[in-house]
N, C-alpha and C positions, 0 to 999 in steps of 0.2 A: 664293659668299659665304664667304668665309675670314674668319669671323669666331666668338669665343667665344657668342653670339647667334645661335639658332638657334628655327625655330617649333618649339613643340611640338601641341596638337591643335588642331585649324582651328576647331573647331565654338567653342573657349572663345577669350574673348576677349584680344586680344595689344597690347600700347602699342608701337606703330612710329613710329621717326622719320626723318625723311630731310630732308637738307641740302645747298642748292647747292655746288659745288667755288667756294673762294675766299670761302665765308661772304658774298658778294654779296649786299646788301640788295636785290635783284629785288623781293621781296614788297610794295617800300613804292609800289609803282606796281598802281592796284586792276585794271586791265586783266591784268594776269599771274596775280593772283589765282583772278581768272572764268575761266581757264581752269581751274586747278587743280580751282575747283568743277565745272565741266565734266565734267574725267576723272572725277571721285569718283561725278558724277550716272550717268553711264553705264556707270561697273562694279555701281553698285548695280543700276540697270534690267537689266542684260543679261550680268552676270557672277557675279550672286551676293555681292558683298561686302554686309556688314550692317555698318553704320557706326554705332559707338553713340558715339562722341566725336571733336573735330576742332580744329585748330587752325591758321591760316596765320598764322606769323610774317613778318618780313621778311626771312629768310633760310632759314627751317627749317619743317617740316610736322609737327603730332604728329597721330598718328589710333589712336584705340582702333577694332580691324575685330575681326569673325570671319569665317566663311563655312560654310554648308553642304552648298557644291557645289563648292567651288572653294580652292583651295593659297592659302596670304593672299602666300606669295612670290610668286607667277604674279600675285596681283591688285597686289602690288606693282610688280612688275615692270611691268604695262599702266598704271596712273597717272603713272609715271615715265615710261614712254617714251613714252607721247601726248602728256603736259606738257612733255617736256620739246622734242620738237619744234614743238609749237605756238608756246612761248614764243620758242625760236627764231627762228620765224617772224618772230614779233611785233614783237620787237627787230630785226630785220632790215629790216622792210618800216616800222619805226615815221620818221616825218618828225620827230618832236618829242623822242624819246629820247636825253636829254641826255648818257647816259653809253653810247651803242650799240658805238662806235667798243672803247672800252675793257672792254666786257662782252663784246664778240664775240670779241677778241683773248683774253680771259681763256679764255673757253669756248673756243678755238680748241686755246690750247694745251693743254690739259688732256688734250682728246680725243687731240693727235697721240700724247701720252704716255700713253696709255691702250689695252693694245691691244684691250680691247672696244669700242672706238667707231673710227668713221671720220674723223667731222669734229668734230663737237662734245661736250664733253660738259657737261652742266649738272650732273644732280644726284650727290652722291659717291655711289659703289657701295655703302656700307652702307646700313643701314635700322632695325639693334637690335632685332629683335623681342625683347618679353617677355611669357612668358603670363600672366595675372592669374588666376591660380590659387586668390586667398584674397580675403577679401573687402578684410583691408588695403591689400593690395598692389592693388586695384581701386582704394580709394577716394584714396589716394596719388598712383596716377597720372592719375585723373581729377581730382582737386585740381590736379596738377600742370600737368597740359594747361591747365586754366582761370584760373589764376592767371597763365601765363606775359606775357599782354600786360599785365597789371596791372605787373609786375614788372618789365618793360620800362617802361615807363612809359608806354604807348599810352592808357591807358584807365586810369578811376578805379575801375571796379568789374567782373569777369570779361563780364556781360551787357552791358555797353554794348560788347565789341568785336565789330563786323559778322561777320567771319571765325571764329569759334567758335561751338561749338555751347552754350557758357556759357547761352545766352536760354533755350534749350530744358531745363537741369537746375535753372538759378535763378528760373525765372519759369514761367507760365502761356501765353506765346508759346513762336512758333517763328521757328527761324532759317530760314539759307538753303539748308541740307542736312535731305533726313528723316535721323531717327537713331532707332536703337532703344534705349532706355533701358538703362541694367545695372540 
């Protein structure tokens, strides 16, 4: 990771984000989604990440993590790679995916030019981590995460979008991921 962006301590919590190569709206198909949630469900079960915030766009991922057992690059690193083969998959084996042809060719090339991948690559190699250190800079970027499909214009209000964990900080439900509150 050659990047200015670097983790600092795992236990406090970090705003990461990650985004397909080619800014490809994949997101707007909810099948690529439920994978994503997927990977998230199973690093929390079985890997340690503690998920206190979330976001799927249609082309970009925000997640407030920490972890007590485990590097949040390395948790990073297993959500990306299980998603991003699965989705792979997805798109490959899909009969209906209108845009396969030109998202595979997209991902095809990326990977040839990339020499940590082989064949494909989806998501870009950065991720941003930032530690949330202060309380402002917490609430900043959980604003942030939760506003974003407002701002897109997906949704009228942060809680009405399926894919965030907005239900869970604005209301008395819960979404689709547990989360641990800050």
């Amino acid at each position: 990771m050659s990047s200015k962006y670097k983790v600092g301590e795992e236990a406090i919590a970090h705003f990461v984000t990650f985004s397909i190569v080619g800014w490809v709206d994949v997101f707007s198909r909810e099948c690529y989604k439920e994978i994503v949630i997927k990977s998230l469900q199973y690093c929390q079960e079985h890997k340690g990440l503690k998920l206190h915030a979330w976001v799927i766009m249609t082309n970009h991922v925000h997640l407030i993590v920490s972890s007590d057992t485990n590097k949040i690059e390395n948790l990073v690193r297993d959500i990306k790679k299980y998603s991003s083969k699965q989705i792979i998959a997805a798109i490959q084996e899909s009969k209906t995916e209108s845009r396969k042809e030109w998202m595979l060719n997209l991902f095809s090339y990326a990977g040839k030019n990339n020499a940590n991948n082989t064949n494909f690559q989806f998501w870009k190699q950065d991720y941003h981590p930032i530690e949330l250190n202060s309380a402002t800079k917490t609430k900043e970027r959980l604003d942030y995460l939760h506003e974003n499909p407002v701002k897109s214009g997906l949704v009228w209000e942060p809680w009405h979008y399926k894919y965030s964990s907005a239900i869970d900080y604005y209301t008395n439900e819960h979404g689709l991921l547990k989360i641990e509150h800050l």
